[in-house]
C-alpha positions in Angstrom: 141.8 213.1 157.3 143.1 209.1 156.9 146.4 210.7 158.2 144.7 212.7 161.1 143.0 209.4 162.4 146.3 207.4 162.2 147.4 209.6 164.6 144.9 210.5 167.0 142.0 207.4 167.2 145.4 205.4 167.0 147.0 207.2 169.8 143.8 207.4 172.2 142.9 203.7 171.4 146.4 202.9 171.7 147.1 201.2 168.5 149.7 201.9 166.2 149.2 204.7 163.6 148.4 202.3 160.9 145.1 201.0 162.9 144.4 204.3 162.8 144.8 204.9 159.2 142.8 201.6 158.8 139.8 202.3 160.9 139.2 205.7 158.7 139.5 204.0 155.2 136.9 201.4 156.5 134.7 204.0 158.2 134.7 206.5 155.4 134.3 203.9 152.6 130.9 202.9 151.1 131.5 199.0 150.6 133.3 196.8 152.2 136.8 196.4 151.7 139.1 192.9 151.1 142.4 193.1 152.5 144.0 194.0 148.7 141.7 197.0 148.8 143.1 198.2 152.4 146.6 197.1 151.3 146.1 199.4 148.1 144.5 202.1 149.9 147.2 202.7 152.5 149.9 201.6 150.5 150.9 198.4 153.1 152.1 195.2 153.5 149.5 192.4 153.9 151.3 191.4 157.0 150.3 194.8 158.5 147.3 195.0 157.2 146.5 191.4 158.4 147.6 192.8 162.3 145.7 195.9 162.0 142.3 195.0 160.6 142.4 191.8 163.7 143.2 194.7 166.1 140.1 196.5 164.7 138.0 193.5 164.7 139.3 192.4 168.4 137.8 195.7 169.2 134.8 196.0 168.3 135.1 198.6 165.5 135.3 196.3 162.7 133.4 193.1 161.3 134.9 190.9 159.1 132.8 188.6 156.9 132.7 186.4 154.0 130.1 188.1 151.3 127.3 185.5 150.2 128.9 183.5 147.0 132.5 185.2 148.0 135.2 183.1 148.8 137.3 186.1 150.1 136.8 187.7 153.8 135.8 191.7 153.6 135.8 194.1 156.3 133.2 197.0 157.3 133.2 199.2 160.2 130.1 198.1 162.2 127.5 200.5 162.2 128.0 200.1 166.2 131.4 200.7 166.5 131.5 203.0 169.0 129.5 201.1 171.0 131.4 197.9 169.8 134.5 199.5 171.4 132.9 200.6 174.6 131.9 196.9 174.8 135.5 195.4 174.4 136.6 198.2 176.7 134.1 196.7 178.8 135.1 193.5 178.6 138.9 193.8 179.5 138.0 196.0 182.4 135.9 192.8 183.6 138.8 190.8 183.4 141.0 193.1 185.0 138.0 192.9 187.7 138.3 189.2 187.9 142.3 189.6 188.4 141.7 192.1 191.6 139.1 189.6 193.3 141.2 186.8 192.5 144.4 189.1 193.9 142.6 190.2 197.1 141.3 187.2 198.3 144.9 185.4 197.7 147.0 188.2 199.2 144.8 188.3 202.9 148.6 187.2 204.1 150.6 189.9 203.2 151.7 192.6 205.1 149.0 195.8 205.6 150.7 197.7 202.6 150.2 195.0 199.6 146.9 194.0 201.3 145.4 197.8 200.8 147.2 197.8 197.1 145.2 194.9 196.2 142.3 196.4 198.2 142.3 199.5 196.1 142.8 197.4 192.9 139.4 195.7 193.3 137.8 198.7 194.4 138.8 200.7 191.4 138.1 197.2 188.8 134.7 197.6 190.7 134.0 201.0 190.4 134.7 200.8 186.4 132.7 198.1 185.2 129.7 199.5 187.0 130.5 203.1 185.7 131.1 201.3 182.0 128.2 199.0 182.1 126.2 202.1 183.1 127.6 204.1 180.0 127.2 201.6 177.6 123.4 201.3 178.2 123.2 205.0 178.6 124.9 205.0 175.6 122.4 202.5 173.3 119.2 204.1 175.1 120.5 207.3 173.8 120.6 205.9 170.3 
């Protein structure tokens, strides 16, 4: 199963295998886990496993915390991951948004072609924060 989810969360999220591999330790295990638990689990370097558990806290998936009286940080997948990862999907679609206005307002000198490339651009950056802002909320009402 670890294996699996190295290879298919990791390819649809677009992280590397070992995110993957990382996110189903932390989502099947029943405590949190310090980095030399995840090292020992997947057999890896601390370098990687330093990378891959900030890929999964940068989004959304995973929270990282120090445990009261603990001088070591831990990591736990968040009981709202999903929705943790619809959120930063959110996020750098909004930025992407901000990109195209910026663009479009900028390029009204270019020639016809680039203007209607940066035209579509917005339109599309538009069109998916509304439709992901809309799923998100559909998809904590639903829960």
């Amino acid at each position: 199963m670890i294996d699996d989810f190295g290879l298919h969360i990791g390819r649809a999220m677009g992280w590397p295998p070992m995110a993957g591999r990382a996110a189903a330790v932390l989502m099947l295990s029943e405590a949190p886990m310090t980095m030399a638990d995840l090292q020992d689990a997947l057999e890896a370097s601390k370098g990687s496993m330093s990378e891959m558990t900030r890929l999964l806290v940068e989004s959304g998936t995973v929270r990282r915390f120090k445990p009261p009286g603990s001088r070591q940080y831990v990591y736990e997948w968040r009981d709202d991951a999903w929705a943790g990862c619809l959120q930063h999907q959110l996020d750098a679609t909004t930025d992407l948004l901000a990109l195209a206005e910026s663009a479009h307002a900028r390029g009204a000198g270019l020639p016809g072609r680039q203007q209607e490339r940066l035209r579509e651009m917005h339109e599309y950056y538009t069109f998916m924060v509304r439709s992901l802002e809309a799923l998100l909320g559909q998809y904590k009402a639903s829960r």
